[in-house]
N, C-alpha and C positions, 0 to 999 in steps of 0.2 A: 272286291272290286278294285279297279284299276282307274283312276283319274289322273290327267292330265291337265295344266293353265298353260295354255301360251299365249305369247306377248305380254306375262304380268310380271315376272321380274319378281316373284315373291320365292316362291320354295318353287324345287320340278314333285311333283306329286307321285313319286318315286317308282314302282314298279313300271315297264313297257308297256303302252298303250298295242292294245289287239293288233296283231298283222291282218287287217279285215277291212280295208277300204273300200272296196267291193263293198260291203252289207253297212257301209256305216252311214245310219239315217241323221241328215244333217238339218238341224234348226236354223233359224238365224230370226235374232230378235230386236225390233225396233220400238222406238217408245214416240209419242207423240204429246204432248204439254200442254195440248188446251184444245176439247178436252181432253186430258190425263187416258193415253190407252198405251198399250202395247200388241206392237202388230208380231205374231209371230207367222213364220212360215217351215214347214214340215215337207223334206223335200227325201224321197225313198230314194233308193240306192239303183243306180243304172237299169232295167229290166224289172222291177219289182212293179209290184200293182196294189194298190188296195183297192177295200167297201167301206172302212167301217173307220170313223176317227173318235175315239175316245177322250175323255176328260177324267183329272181323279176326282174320286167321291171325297177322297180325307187325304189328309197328310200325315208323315210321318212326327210323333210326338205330342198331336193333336186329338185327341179324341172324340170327335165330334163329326159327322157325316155333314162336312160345308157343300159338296155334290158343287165341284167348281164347274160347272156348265153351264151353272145361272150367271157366271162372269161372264160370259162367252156372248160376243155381241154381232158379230156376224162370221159365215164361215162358206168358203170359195173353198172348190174343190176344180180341181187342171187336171188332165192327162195331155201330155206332150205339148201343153200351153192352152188347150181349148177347154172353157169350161166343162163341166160334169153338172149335173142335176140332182140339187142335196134334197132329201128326207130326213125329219129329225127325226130321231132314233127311239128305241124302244124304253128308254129311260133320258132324264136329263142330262146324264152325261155320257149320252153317246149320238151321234151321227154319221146315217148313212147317204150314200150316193146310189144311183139308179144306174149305175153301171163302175166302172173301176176306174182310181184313179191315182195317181204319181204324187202330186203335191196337194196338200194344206194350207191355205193362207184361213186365219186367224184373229180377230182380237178380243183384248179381255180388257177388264175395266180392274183399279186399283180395290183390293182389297187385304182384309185383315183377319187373321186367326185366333185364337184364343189368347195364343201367346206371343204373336209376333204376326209383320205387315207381310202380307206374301209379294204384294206390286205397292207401291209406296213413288207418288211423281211428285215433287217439289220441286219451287222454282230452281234450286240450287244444290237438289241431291233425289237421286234414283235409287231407290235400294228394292232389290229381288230375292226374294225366297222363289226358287224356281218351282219346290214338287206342287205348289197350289196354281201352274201356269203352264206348265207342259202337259200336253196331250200326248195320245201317240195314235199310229194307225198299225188296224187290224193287230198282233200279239208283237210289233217291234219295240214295246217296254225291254224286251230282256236282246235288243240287238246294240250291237256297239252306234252309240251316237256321239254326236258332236253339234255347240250350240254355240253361234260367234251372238255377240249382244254388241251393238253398236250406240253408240251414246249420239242425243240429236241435235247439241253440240260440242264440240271437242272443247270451244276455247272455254263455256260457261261450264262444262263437266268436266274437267281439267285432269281432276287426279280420280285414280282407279283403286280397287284391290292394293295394286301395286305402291301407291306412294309418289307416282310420275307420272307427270304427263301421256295420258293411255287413251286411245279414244273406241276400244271394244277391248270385251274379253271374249277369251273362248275355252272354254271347256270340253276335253273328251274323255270318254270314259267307255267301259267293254258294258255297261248296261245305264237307261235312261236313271236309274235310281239316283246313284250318287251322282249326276248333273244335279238331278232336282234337290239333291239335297246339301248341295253347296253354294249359298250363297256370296252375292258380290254386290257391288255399287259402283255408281259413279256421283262425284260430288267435286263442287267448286274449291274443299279443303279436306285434308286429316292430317290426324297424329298418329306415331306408331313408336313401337316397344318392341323391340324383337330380341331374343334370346335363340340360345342354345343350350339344351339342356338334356344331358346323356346322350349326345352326339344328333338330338332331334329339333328339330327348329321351330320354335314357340313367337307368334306373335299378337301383339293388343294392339287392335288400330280402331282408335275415335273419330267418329264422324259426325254431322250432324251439329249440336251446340257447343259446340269447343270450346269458346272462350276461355281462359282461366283456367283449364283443365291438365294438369300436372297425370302427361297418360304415362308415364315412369312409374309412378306408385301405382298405378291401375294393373300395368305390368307385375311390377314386383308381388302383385294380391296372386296375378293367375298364376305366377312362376311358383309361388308358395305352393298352390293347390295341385300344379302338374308334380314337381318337387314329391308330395305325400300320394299321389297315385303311382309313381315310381317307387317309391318305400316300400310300398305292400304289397304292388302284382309283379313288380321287379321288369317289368318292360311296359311299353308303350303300347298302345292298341292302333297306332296312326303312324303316318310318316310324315307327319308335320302336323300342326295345332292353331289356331287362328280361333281370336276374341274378336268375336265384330263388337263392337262398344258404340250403340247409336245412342249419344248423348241427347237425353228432349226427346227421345223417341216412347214408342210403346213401351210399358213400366211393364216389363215380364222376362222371359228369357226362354230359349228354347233350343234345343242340341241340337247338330248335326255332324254328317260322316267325321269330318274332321275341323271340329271348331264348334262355336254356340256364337247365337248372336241374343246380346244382352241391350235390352232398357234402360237407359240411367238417366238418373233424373237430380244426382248428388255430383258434387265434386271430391267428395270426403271418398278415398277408396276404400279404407276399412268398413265403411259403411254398406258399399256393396259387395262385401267377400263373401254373406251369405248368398245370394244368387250366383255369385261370379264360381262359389265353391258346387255348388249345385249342381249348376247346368256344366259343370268340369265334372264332373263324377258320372255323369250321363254316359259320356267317353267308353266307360268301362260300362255301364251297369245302363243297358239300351243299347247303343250303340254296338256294344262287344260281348255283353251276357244278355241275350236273346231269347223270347221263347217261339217256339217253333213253328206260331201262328203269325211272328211279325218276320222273317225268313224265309223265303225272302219279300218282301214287300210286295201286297198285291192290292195298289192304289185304286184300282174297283172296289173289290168287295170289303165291306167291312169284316174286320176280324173280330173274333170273341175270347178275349185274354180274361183268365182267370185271376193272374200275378200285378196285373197293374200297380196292385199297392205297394209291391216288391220292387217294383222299376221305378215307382215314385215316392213311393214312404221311405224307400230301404235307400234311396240315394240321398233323399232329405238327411237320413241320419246317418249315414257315411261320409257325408258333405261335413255334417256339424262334428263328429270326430276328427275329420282331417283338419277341423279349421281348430281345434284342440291339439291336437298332433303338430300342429305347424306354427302354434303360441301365438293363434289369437284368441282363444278362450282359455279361461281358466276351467280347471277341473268345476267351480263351485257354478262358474256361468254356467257349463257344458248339461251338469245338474239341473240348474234351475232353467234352463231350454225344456230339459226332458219335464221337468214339472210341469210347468208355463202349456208347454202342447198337453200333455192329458188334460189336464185341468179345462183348457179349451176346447178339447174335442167333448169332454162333458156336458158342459154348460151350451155350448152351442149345438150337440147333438141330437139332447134331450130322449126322448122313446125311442128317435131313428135308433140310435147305437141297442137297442135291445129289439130289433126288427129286421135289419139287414145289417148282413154280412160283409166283410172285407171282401170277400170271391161276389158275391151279391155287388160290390158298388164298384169293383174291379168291370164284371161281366155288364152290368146295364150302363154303363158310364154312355154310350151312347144314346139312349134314349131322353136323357138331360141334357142341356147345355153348359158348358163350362170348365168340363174336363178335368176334373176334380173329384168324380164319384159317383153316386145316386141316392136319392131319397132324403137328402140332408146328411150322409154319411160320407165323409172325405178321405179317400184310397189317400193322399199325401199326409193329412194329420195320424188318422188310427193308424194306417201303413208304418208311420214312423216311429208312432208309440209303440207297434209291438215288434220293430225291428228292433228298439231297446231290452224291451223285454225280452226278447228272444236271445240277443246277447247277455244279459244277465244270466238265463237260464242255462244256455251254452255252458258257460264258466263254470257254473254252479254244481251241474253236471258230468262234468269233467274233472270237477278236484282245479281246478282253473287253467288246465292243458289245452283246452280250446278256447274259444271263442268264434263271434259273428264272422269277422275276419275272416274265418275258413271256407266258411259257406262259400263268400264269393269269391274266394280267389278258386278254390274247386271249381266252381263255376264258369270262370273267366278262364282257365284249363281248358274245360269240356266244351266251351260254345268258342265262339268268332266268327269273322265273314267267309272264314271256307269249311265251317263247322253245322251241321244243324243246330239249331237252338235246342235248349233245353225242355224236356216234359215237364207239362204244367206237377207232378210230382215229385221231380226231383230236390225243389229247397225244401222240402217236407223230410228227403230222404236223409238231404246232407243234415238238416239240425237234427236228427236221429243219431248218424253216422258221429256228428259232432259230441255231441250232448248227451245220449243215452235215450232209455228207453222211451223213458218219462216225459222226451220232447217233441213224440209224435201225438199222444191225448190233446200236451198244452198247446201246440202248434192248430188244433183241429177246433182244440175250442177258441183261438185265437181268431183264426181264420177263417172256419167254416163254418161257425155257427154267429149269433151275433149277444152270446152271454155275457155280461161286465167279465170285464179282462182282471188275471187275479192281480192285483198293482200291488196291493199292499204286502203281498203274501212272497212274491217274487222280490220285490225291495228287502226287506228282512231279509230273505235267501242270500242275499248278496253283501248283506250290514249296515246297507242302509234303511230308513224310514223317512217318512212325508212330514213336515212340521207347515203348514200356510202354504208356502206356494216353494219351498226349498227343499231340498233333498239332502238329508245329512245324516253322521254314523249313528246307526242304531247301537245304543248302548248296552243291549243283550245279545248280539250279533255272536254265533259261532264262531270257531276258528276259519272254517274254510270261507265261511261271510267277511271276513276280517278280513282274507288273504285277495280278496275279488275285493272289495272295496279300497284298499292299497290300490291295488294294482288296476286298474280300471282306469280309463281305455286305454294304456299305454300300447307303442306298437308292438306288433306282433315279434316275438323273438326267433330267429333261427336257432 
């Protein structure tokens, strides 16, 4: 996809916005303070007509069926300026009209996802997650749009995106997706961090509770983390990168097209380089290794992903090796992380983990609330213990010629945004492909079934053992155990 900022003064969001002005459905969004709404309007392209104006059921990175139609607080429908006569629709998130119509007017009330504010109105800062707030009419989700957002005052919303005095953003892009899934603000202050880094432009900008807030080192955390995603897939998955950092905001984090917008709640930034490293590895592994049920996005119907624990356990622990790789854990922390989570996923799993499955808490994640799994079973904790394991077993397998490493950079090869996603059996294929035979059983008892995972048996394999809650050299360890516990996790060698 192609996106476009104008009047922000930040990055040009690099590829040519569509020659399709003619078809491009233009938004335009205003917000109101009291009470707290935002009025949108939905305006079709010269000639064009709709019935039917929809709403999304979820968003992207969220797993949870929020069915944004319940925000939706009233809705005007015009052809040529004169009202239309609405029906509400055959679900929550949809409305139709009793004849056809040209324009949408709109509003939604301020809400909140799992992991981040989708509409958020304070006295002194507005911030938008757009996919939980745009509608579309009739199928122009996948036609080139365009959204101007105008702040409701210039002089108390001062600074934008940008850093300078901005009183609207507007975004285009060749489909409604990446609108919605690049977020922006307006606020009375921020701070910002901006690099360059392999000719791509990296920025941290703090909003929100700044006081005191030294965003240089908050920079310097994510330039680490973009730094070791450069190391291993050797390019960039984006044409520029943006940290939204809403200080005093929701304590979570959650990825988008290009950038995450993070929770902070610390002024200490080492403190948040675990989420900061995270929701950066997203970039790659969501964002860019895809499976073929989230490709392209289709913000009605919910999908049924089988890998979630893959896209969110497997980036938990690619996160925690980069942040090893990039010297802020030591090998001995890095261990006693991987301890620390099994050990947690036991204790608090209890019977769940011998009941349902990884694909089991990956596939019903919807049915719970949370976004985290099913039945007490958490796709981010198991997912990340046995993306350990899995990399142990890789090495192990290999005489130590492979590793986890491969899986996704093979991956990150095969998928992207002009690439189909990947088949829910291909990380099955690759740690096969990787590893040997023997990685397709351990992968199935990992993953498809929900039998205690072999921990102690694959630690051995590798040279090490479990002592309390730390992980250290097993003292009868083989030679090739010996050779993988040396060498573990260092980076991947050409």
């Amino acid at each position: 996809m192609n996106l476009r900022l104008v009047g922000l003064g930040v990055f040009a969001f690099a590829a040519v916005f569509a020659n399709a002005a003619d078809k491009t459905v233009k938004y335009t969004m205003k917000f109101q303070k009291d009470p707290p709404l935002a009025i949108i309007t939905i305006k079709l392209p010269d000639g064009e007509k709709g019935t039917r104006f929809t709403m999304p059921a979820w968003i992207p990175g969220d797993y949870f069926a929020w069915n944004f139609g319940n925000t939706v607080k009233s809705v005007k429908f015009t052809r040529y300026d004169e009202d239309v006569t609405m029906n509400r629709g055959r679900s929550v998130n949809e409305f139709y009209a009793n004849e056809s119509f040209d324009t949408v007017e709109y509003t939604v009330t301020p809400s909140r996802g799992n992991f981040s504010d989708n509409l958020l109105i304070q006295p002194n800062l507005i911030f938008v997650n757009g996919a939980g707030l745009l509608g579309w009419i009739d199928d122009t989700y996948s036609q080139p749009s365009e959204l101007e957002a105008i702040a409701p005052d210039p002089e108390e919303f001062s600074i934008s995106n940008a850093g300078k005095p901005v009183s609207n953003q507007v975004l285009k892009s060749d489909t409604l997706e990446l609108i919605g899934d690049t977020p922006f603000f307006f606020s009375s202050s921020m701070l910002k961090h901006e690099s360059t880094l392999h000719k791509v432009d990296h920025q941290f900008l703090g909003f929100g509770n700044i006081a005191g807030v030294n965003i240089d080192e908050f920079g310097a955390i994510g330039n680490k983390a973009a730094e070791e995603g450069f190391k291993m897939f050797g390019t960039y998955p984006y044409k520029n990168y943006t940290f939204w950092g809403h200080f005093g905001g929701f304590p979570a984090g959650l990825e988008h097209a290009q950038g995450c917008r993070l929770g902070l709640w610390g002024k200490n930034a080492n403190d948040a380089a675990s989420l900061i490293f995270h929701e950066y590895v997203h970039a790659y592994n969501v964002k860019h290794i895809r499976p073929k049920q989230l490709r392209p996005i289709n913000a009605l119907n919910i999908p049924t992903v089988s890998t979630l624990w893959w896209l969110e356990g497997g980036t938990d622990y690619l996160a925690d090796v980069f942040r090893y790789r990039a010297g802020l854990l030591s090998k001995k922390e890095l261990l006693r992380e991987m301890s620390s989570t099994y050990n947690s996923m036991i204790r608090r799993g209890g019977q769940a983990y011998n009941t349902i499955s990884l694909r089991d808490s990956s596939e019903k994640v919807w049915q719970t609330r949370g976004s985290q799994g099913f039945g007490g079973v958490s796709y981010y904790t198991k997912g990340k213990v046995v993306s350990f394991l899995l990399d142990l077993a890789i090495r192990r397998g290999s005489d130590n010629a492979h590793k986890l490493d491969d899986v996704f950079i093979s991956l990150y090869k095969e998928t992207g945004l002009k690439n189909p996603g990947y088949d829910e059996g291909r990380i099955r294929e690759l740690c096969v492909e990787f590893g040997g035979e023997e990685l397709g059983p351990l992968y199935d008892l990992m993953v498809e079934t929900a039998q205690p995972l072999p921990w102690t048996e694959l630690l051995l394999k590798a040279g090490f053992r479990e002592q309390l809650t730390e992980i250290i050299d097993a003292e009868n360890s083989d030679a090739i155990g010996r050779i993988i516990r040396s060498s573990y996790p260092d980076q991947k060698k050409d």
